[in-house]
C-alpha positions as CSV (number, residue, x, y, z in Angstrom):
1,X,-12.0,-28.5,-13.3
2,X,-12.8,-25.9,-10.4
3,X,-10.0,-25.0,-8.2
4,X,-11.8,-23.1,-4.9
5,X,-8.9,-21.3,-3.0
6,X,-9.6,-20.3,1.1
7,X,-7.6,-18.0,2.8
8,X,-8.4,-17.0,6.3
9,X,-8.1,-14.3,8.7
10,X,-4.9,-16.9,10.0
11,X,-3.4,-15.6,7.0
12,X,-4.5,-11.9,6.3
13,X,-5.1,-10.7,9.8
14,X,-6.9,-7.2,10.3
15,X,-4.5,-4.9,11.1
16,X,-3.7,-3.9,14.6
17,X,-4.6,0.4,13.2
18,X,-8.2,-1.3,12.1
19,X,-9.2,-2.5,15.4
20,X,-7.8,0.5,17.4
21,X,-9.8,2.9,15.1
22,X,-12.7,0.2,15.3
23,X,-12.4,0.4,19.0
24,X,-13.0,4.0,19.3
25,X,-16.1,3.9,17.6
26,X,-17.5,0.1,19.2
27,X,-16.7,1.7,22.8
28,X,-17.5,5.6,21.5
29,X,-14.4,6.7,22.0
30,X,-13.9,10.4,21.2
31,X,-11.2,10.4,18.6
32,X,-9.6,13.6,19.9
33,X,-5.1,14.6,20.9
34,X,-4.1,13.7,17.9
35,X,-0.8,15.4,16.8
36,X,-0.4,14.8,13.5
37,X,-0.8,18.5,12.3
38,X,2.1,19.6,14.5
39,X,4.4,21.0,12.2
40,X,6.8,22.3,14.5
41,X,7.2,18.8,16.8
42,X,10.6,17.6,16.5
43,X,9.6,14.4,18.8
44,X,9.7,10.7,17.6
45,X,6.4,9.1,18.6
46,X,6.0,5.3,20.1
47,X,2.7,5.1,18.4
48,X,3.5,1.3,16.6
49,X,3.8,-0.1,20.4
50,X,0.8,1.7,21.8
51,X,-1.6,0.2,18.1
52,X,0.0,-2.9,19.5
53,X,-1.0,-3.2,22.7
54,X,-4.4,-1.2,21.7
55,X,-4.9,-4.1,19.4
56,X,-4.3,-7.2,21.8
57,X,-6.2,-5.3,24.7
58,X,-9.4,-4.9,22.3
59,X,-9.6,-6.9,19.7
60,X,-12.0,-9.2,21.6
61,X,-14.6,-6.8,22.4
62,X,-14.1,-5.1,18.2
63,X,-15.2,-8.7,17.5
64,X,-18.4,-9.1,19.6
65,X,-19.7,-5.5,18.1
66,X,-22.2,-5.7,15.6
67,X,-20.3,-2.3,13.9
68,X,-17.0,-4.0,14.9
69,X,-18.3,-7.5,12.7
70,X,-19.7,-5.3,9.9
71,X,-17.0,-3.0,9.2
72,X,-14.5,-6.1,9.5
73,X,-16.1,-8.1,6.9
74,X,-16.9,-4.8,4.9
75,X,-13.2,-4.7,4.5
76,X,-12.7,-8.1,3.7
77,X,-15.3,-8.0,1.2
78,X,-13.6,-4.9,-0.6
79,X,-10.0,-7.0,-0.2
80,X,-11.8,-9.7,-2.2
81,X,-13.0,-6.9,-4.8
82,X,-9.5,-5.9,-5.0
83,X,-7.9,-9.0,-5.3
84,X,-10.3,-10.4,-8.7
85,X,-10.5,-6.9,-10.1
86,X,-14.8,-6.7,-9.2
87,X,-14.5,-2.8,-10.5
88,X,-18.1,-2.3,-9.1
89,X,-17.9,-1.8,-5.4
90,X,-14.6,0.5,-6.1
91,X,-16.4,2.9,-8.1
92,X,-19.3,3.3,-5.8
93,X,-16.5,4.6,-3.7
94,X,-15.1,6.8,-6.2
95,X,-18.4,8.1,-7.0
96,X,-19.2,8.9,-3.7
97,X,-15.7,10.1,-2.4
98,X,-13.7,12.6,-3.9
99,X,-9.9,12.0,-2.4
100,X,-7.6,14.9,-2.0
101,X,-4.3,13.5,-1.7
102,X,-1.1,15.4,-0.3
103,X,2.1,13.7,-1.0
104,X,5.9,14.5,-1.0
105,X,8.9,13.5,1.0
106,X,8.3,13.7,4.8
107,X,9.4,17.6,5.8
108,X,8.1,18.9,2.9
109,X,4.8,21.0,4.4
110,X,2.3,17.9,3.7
111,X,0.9,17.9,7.1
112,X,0.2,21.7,7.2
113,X,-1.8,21.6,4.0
114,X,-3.4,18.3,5.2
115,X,-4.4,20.1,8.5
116,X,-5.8,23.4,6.8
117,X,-8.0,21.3,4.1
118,X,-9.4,19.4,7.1
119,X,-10.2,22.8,8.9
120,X,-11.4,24.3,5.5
121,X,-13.6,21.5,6.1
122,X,-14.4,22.2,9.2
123,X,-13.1,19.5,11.5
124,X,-10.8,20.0,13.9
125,X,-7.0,18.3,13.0
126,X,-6.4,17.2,16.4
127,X,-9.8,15.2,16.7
128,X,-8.7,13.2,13.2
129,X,-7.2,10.1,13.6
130,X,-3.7,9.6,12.6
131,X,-4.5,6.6,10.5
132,X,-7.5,9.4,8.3
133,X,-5.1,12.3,8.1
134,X,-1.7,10.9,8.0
135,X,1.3,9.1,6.0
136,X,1.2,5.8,7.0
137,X,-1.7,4.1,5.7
138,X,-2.9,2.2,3.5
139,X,0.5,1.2,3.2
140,X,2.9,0.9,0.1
141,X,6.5,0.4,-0.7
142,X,9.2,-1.1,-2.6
143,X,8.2,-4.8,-2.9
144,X,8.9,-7.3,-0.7
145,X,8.9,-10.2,-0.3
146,X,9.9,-12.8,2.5
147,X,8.7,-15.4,5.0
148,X,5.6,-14.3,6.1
149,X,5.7,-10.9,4.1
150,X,4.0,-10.2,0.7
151,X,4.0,-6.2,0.4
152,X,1.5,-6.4,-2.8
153,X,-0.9,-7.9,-0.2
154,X,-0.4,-5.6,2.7
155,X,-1.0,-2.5,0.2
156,X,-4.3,-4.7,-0.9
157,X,-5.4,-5.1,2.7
158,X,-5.1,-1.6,4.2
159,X,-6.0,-0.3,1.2
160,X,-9.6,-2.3,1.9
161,X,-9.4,-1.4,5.2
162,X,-8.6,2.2,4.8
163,X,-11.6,2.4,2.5
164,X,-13.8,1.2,5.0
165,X,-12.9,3.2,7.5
166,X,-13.3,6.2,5.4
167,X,-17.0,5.1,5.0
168,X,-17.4,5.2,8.5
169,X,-15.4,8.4,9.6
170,X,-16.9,10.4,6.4
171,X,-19.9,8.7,5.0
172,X,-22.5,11.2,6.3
173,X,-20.8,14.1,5.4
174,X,-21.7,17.1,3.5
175,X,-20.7,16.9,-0.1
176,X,-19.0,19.7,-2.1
177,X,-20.1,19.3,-5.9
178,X,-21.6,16.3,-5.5
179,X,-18.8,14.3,-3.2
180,X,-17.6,14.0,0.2
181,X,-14.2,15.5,0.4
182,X,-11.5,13.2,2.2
183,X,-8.0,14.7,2.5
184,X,-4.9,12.4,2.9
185,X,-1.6,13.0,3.9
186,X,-0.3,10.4,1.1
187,X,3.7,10.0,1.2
188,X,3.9,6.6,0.1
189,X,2.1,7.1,-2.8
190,X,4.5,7.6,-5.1
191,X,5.9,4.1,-4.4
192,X,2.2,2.4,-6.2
193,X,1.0,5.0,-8.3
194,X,-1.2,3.5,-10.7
195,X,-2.2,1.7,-8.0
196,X,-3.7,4.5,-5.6
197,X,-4.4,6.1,-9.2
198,X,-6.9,3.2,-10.2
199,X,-8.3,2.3,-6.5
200,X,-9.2,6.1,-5.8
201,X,-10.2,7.3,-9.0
202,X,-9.5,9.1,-12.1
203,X,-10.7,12.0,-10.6
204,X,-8.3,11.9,-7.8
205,X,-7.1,15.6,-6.8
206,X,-3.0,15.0,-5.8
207,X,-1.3,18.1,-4.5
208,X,2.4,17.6,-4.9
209,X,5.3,19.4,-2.3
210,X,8.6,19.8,-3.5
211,X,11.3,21.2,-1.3
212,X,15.2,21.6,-1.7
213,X,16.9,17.9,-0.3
214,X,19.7,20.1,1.6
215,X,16.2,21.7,3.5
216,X,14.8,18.5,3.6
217,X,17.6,16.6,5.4
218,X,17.8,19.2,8.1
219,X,14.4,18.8,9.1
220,X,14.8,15.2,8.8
221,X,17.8,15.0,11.3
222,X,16.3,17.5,13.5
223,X,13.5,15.2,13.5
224,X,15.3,12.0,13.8
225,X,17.1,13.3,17.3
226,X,19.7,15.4,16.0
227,X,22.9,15.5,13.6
228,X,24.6,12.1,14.4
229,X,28.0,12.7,16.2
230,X,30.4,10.8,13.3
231,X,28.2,12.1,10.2
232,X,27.2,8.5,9.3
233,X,23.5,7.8,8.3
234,X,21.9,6.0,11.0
235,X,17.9,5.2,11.6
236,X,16.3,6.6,14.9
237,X,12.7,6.6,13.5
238,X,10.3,6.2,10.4
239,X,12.0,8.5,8.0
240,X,15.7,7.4,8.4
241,X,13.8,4.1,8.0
242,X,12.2,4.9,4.6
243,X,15.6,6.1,3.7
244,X,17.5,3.4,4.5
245,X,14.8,0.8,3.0
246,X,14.6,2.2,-0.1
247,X,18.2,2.5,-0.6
248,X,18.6,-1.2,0.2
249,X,15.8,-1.7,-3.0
250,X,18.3,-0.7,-5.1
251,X,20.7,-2.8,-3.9
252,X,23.2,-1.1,-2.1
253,X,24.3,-3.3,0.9
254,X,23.2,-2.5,4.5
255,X,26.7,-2.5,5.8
256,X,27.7,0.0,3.0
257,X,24.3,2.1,4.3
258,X,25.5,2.6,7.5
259,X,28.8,3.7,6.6
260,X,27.1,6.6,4.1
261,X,28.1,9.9,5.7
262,X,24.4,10.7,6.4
263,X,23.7,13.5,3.5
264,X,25.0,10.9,0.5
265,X,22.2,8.3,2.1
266,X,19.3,11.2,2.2
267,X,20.3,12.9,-1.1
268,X,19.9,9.5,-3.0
269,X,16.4,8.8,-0.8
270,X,15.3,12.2,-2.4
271,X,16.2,11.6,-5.5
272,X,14.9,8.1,-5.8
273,X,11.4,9.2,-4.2
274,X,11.1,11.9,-6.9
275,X,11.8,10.0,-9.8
276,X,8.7,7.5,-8.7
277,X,6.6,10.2,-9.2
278,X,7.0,10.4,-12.5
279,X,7.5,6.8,-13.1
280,X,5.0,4.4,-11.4
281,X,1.6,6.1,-12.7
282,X,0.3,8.8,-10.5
283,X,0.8,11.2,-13.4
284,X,-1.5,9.9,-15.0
285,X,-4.5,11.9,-13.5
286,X,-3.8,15.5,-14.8
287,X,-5.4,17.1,-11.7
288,X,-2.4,17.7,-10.1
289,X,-0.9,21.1,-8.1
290,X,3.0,21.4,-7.6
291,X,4.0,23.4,-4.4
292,X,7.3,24.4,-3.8
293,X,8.2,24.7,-0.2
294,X,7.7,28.2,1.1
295,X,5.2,30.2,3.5
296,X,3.5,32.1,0.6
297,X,2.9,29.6,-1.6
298,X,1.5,27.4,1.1
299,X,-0.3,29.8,2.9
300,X,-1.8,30.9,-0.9
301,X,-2.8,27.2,-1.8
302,X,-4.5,26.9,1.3
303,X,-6.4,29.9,1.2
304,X,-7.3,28.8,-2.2
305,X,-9.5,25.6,-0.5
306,X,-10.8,27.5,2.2
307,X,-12.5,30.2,-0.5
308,X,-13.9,26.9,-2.3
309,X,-15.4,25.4,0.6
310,X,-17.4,28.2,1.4
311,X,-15.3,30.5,3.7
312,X,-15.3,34.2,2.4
313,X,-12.8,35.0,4.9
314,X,-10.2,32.3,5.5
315,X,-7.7,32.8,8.3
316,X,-5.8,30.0,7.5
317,X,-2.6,29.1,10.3
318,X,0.6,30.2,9.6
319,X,2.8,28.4,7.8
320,X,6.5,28.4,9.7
321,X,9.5,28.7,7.9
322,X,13.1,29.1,9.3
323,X,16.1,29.7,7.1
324,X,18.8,27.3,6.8
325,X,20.3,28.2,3.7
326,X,23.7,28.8,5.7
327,X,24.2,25.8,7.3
328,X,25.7,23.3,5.0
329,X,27.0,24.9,2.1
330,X,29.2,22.3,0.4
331,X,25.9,19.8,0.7
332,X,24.2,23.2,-1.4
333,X,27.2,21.8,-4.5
334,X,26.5,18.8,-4.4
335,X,22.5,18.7,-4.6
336,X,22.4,20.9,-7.2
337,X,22.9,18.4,-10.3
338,X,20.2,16.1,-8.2
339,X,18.0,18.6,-8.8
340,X,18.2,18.9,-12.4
341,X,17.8,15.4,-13.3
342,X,14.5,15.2,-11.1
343,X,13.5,18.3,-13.3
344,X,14.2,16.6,-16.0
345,X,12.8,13.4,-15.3
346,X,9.1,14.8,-14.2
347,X,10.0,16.8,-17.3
348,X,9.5,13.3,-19.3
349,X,6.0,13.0,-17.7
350,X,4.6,15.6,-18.6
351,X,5.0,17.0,-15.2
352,X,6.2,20.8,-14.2
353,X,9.0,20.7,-11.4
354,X,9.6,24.3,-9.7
355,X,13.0,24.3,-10.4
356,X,13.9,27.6,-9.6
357,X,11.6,27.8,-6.0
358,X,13.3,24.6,-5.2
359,X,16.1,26.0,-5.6
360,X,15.6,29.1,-3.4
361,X,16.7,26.5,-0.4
362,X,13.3,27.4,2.0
């Protein structure tokens, strides 16, 4: 008996990132002000509502391109590959591409070493879209699932989509020993390792950034419009978000979220977020560089991928550091057996945490 199984675009719509990236290149649309690279910017963006109404505004005219119906069905054709396990069309892709992926809590330096590999490449950061450079896509998570909402499938999707749009932004490229380099800003990550590990390839380059969670936090609130007046975690933007979500996956209730003073909520984020690291499979590839937060190991590492992409004298940006080592001392206490058991964990995995660079609180 054959069972034939139809799903439509009803069902797995293209994503509203898709078409706005699809639009820029149907209407030839410089792809330029991005500010993803900024690592000083302390603003919370609206850029969900503005994909949004991108999306509804253009979608119509995405559809009526010839590139725009190509590239859609190219990444429903690489869903599909996904979906049965057809290995082929995945390993052209990691035969061809060579992913460098960046990942670590947000605030950790990601986004500076994303940048300078991207000018080591020669491009300039603020004419690559968000949705190339950045954290938020293809998208990935602790699982869900609810009316309407299957997060395996939305990590299949973008992933498909993601990959076709990297055939379009980097396919004529120059390689570097063989492959086409594409950098990635990859936070979420961590939460599908094997996953990303599979899809990308076993030759996948991950750079990892460790930072101290009292450091961490700081920036995080900074970030997220300030300390809050009570000291009770609250969410203002993506971050707080992640922290809150991920806290509610392992089942603490929301109402007991919100009444967290705000450093108990982050320090169990960080925690959490380290120990899938070592745990859900990206460890598995052995090409992997550990980076403790601090302006001369990430201005070295940087330098190190300008050198191998050809520049003899690299004049990499500075990397900004401010010290805030002062500022919460009691929240110093209370981290510090945290950090141990994360050592100890990657420990387990074969994996080298910088304990005591961590622990010099940058």
């Amino acid at each position: 008996m054959g069972v034939e199984i139809k799903l439509s675009d009803r069902e797995l719509p293209v994503s509203p990132i898709f078409i706005d990236f699809l639009h820029h290149l149907v209407a030839d649309i410089p792809f330029e002000g991005a500010i993803w690279g900024d690592q000083l910017s302390e603003a919370l963006t609206s850029e969900q509502a503005r994909l949004l109404q991108s999306a509804g505004a253009n979608a119509a005219s995405v559809l009526a391109a010839p590139l725009g119906q190509r590239a859609i069905a190219r990444a429903y054709e690489l869903l599909v590959a996904l979906m049965t396990g057809n290995v082929e069309p995945i390993r052209d892709l990691q035969l061809r591409f060579h992913f460098v992926n960046v990942i670590g809590v947000p605030r950790n330096g990601g986004s500076y070493l994303t940048k300078e590999i991207f000018r080591a490449l020669g491009y300039h950061p603020d004419r690559v879209p968000n949705v190339i450079a950045h954290d938020g896509f293809p998208d990935a998570g602790p699982f869900r699932f609810e009316r309407g909402l299957n997060t395996w499938m939305t990590s299949l999707q973008t992933m498909a989509e993601y990959l076709t749009m990297v055939e379009l932004y980097f396919g004529r490229n120059r390689p570097h020993s063989g492959k086409i380099v594409v950098p990635k800003k990859l936070t979420k990550g961590t939460y599908a390792g094997g996953f990303f590990h599979r899809v990308l390839g076993q030759a996948v380059e991950n750079i990892f950034t460790v930072r101290h969670p009292v450091t961490s936090c700081i920036s995080t609130y900074e970030k997220s419009g300030g300390w809050p007046a009570d000291g009770r975690f609250r969410v203002r933007g993506n971050i707080e978000e992640w922290v809150r979500r991920d806290l509610a996956y392992i089942g603490v209730p929301l109402e007991d979220i919100a009444k967290m003073p705000y450093f108990d909520a982050y320090l169990k984020y960080w925690e959490l977020y380290h120990y899938y690291v070592a745990t859900t499979g990206l460890s598995a590839n052995r090409d992997i560089t550990v980076v403790a937060y601090g302006k001369a190991r990430m201005e070295e590492l940087v330098r190190a991928f300008y050198y191998r992409f050809g520049h003899r004298h690299p004049q990499p940006e500075p990397f900004e550091v401010f010290d805030n080592r002062q500022r919460h001392p009691d929240w110093m206490h209370q981290s510090e057996p945290v950090v141990r058991r994360v050592a100890e964990v990657w420990a387990t995995a074969g994996l080298h945490f910088p304990y005591t660079e961590v622990m010099e609180a940058w």
